[in-house]
C-alpha positions as CSV (number, residue, x, y, z in Angstrom):
1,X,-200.0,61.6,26.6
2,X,-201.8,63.4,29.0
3,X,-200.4,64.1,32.1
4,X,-203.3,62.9,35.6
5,X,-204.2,65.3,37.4
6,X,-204.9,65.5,41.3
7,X,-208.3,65.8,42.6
8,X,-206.7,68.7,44.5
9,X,-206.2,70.5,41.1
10,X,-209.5,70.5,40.2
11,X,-211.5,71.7,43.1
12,X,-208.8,74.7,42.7
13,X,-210.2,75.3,38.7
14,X,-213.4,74.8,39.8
15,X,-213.5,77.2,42.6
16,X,-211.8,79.9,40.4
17,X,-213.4,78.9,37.4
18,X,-217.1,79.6,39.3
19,X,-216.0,82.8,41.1
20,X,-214.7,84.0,37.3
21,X,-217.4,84.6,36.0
22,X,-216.7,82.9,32.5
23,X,-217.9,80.4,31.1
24,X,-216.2,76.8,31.2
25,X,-215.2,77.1,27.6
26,X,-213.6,80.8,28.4
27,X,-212.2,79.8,31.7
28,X,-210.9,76.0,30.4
29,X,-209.4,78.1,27.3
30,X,-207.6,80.6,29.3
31,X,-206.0,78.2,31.6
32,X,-205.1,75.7,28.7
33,X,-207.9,73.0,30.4
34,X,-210.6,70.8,28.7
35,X,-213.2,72.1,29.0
36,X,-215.0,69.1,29.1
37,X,-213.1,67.6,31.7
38,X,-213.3,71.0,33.8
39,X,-217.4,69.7,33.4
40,X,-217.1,66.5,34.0
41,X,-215.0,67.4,37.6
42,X,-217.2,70.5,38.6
43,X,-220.5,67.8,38.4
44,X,-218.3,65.3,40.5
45,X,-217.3,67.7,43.3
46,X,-220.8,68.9,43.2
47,X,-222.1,65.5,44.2
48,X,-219.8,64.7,46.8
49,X,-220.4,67.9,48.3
50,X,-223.9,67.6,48.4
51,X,-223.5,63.8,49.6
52,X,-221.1,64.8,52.8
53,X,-222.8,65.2,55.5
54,X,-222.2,68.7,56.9
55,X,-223.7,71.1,59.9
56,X,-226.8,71.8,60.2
57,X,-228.9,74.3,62.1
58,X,-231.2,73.4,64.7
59,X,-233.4,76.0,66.0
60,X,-233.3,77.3,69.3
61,X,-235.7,79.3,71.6
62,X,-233.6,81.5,73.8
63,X,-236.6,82.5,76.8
64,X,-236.2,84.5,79.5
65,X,-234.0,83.5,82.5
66,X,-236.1,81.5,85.2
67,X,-234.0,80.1,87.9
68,X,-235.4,77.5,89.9
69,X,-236.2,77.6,93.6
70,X,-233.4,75.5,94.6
71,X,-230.6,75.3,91.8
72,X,-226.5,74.5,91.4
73,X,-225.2,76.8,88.6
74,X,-222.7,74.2,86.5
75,X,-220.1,76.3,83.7
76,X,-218.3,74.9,81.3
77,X,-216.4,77.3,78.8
78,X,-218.1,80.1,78.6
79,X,-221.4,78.6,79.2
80,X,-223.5,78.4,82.0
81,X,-226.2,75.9,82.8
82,X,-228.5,75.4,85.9
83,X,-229.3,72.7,87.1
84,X,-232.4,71.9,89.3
85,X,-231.4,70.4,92.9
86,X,-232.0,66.4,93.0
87,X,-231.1,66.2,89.0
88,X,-229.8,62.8,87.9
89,X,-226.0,63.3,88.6
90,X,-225.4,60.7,86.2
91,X,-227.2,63.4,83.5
92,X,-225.3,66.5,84.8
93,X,-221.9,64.3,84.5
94,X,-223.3,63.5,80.4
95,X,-223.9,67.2,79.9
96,X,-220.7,68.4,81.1
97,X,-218.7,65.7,79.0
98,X,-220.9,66.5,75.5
99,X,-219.9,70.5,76.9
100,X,-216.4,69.6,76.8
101,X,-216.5,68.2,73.5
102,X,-218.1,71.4,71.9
């Protein structure tokens, strides 16, 4: 009787198996796997991988400073933000909280 084996297990094959260079049949073979099963697990990760939701790049216009007439320079970390007089405190207190969180 075959013994289960952890999800864990497989994404481990899998990653070695693809950075090998072989083939399934040569890799599976070599490592005493099915090779079919070594298929059927590296088309299941792939799915889930593409189905999680990961980063993504947003693109971002970096311009030259401009700092306005009347400003209050808010940092956070290591970045630095200003902020027109008169601005919304209510905003500046939202920005400084999602800054926090980065």
């Amino acid at each position: 009787m075959a013994i289960p084996r952890s999800e864990r297990f497989w994404q481990q094959h899998v990653d070695v198996w693809r950075a090998s260079g072989l083939t399934q049949k040569q890799y599976s073979k070599r490592h005493g796997l099915n090779a079919m099963t070594l298929a059927k697990w590296s088309s299941v990760l792939q799915r889930r991988l593409r189905a999680t939701p990961g980063q993504a790049l947003v693109p971002v216009r970096v311009v030259a400073e401009q700092v306005p007439a009347s400003a209050i320079e808010v940092r956070q970390g290591g970045l630095r933000v200003l902020v027109p007089v008169g601005t919304e405190p209510r905003w500046v207190a939202a920005l400084l909280r999602e800054l926090a969180a980065c």
